[in-house]
N, C-alpha and C positions, 0 to 999 in steps of 0.2 A: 597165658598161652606162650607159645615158644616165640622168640624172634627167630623170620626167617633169616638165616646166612647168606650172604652172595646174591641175595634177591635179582637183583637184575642180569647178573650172568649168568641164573638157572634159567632165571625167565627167557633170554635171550637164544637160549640154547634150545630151549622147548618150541619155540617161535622158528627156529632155523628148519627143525624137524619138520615140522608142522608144514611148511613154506614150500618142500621139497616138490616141486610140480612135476615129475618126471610122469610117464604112462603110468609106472609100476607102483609109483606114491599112487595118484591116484584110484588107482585100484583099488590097492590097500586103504585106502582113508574112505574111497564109499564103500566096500567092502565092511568097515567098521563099523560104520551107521547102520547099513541096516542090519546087520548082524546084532548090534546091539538090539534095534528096535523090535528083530522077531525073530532073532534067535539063527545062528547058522543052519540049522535044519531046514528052515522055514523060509531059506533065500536060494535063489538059481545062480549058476554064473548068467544064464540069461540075463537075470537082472541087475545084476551086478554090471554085465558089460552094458547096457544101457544107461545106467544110473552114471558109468565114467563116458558115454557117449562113445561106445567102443565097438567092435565087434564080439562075439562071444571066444570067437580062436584068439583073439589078441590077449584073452585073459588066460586062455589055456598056454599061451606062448610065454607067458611071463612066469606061469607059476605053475602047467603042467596040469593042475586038477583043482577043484576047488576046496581039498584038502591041504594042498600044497597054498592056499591062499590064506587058510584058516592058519596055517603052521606062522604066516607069515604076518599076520595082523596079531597073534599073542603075540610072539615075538615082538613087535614094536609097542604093544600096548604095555608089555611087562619090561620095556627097558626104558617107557616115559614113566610107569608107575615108579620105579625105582630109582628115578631122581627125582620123583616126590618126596618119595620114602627118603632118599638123602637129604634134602634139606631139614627133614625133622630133627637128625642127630648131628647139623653142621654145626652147632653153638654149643654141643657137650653137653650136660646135665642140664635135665628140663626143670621148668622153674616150681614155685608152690602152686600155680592154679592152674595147672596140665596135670592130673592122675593120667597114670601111664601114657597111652598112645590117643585117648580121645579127640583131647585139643588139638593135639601135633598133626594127629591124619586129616581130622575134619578143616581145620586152619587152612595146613599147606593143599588140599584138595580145591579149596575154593578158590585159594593163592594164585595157585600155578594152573588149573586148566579154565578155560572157560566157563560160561555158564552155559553154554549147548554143547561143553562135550559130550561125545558119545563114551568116552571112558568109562565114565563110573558106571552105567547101565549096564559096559560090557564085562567089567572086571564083576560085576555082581553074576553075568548068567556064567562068566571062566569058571569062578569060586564054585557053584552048583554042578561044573561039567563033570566032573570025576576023573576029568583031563592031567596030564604030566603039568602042562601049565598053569590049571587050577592048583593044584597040591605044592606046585613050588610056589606059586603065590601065597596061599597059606602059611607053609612056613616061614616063606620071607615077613610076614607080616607077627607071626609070633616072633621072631627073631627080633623085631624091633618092641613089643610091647616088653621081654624079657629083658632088654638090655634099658629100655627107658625105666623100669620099675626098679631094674639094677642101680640104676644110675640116681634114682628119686632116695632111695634107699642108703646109699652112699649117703649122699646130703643130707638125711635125716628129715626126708620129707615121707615119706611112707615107711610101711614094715614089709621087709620080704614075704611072710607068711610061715607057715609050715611049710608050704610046697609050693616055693617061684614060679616054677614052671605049671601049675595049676591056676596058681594065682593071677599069673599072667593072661594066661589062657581063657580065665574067666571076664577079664575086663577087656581084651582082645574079643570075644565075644559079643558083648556090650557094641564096643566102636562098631563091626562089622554089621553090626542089628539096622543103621542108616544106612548103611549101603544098600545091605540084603532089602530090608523093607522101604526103601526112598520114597515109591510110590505111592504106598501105604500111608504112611507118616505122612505124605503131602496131604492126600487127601484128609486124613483127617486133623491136621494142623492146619490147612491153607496156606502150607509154606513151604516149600520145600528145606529141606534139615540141612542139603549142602548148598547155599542157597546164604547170604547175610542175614536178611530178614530172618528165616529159620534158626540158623546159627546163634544168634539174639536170642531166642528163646530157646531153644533146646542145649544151648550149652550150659547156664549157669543150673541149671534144674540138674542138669549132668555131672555137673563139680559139687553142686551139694550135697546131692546123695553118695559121691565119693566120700567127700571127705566128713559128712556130719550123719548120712544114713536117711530114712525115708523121716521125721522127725526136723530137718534141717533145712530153714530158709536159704534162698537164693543167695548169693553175697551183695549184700549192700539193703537186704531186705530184713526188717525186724522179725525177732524170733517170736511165734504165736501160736495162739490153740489153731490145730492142721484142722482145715477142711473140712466139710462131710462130703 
């Protein structure tokens, strides 16, 4: 897995944001939960201005509509996402037991937010919204799986492929499958994947099959006739 870079002045930075108690923070931050939890459609400001102990005009005072709310919880979701995403590439070329972006997203995700953020819930229903900030999310996230596989490549720890940007794409894929399915995966793991416990088992089962194929023991686990 990657070491993270600067660890404690990202982390310190994230904590500052985080911290920010103004009305409007607030808002924004129970606006996040439950948005995460049932989906923007599926929340009022009503509830919203409840949930900050507010009035409902005090929410419209701040942000006008509760589109103008939504505009403003991506926004801060996708510029904490993206000093996640930065700690992955602060130490330059990822090492042998990271294939492309697995380790580095699922690591620094457990790293840096809590274990009750609402983030990763929300960044999973953004990714489905068909949203501007869904789609830039996206590619910000291919943008890193291309430049880490670039980078594994250089080092001569992988092969680019026929087609990088495929290739990439495809094990981008892969990482996004915990997110998209967390739930899933909990339930029938009994762990959640972003999660250490989870992380424990579903990461080396993840690097095997990168680097040895469906055929390929865990690392540190002898090689055997596979299962029925």
């Amino acid at each position: 897995m990657h070491r993270l870079a600067e660890r404690s002045f990202r982390m310190l930075n994230m904590r500052s944001v985080s911290e920010d108690r103004t009305t409007r923070a607030v808002l924004r931050d129970e606006s996040l939960r439950l948005f995460a939890e049932k989906g923007p459609d599926g929340v009022s400001v009503r509830q919203i201005a409840a949930a900050a102990g507010v009035s409902p005009g005090l929410v419209l005072h701040h942000f006008g509509s509760k589109d103008g709310l939504r505009e403003e919880v991506d926004r801060y979701v996708l510029d904490v996402f993206d000093q996640v995403l930065g700690s992955i590439t602060a130490d330059g070329a990822p090492d042998s037991t990271a294939p492309a972006a697995y380790g580095s997203l699922t690591e620094a995700m457990l790293e840096h937010l809590p274990a009750n953020s609402p983030i990763p819930s929300y960044l999973s229903r953004l990714l489905l919204s068909g949203s501007d900030s869904g789609r830039r999310l996206f590619a910000r996230l291919h943008e890193l799986s291309r430049a880490t596989l670039d980078a594994m490549a250089g080092a001569g720890l992988a092969a680019p492929g026929r087609d990088p940007a495929a290739r990439a794409a495809v094990l981008m894929a892969n990482d996004l499958a915990v997110l998209l399915l967390r739930d899933h995966l909990t339930a029938v793991l009994g762990a959640d994947p972003l999660s250490a416990e989870g992380m424990a088992r579903w990461g080396p089962e993840v690097l095997a099959i990168y680097s040895g194929g469906l055929t390929a023991a865990p690392e540190g686990e002898p090689e055997g006739d596979i299962a029925p």
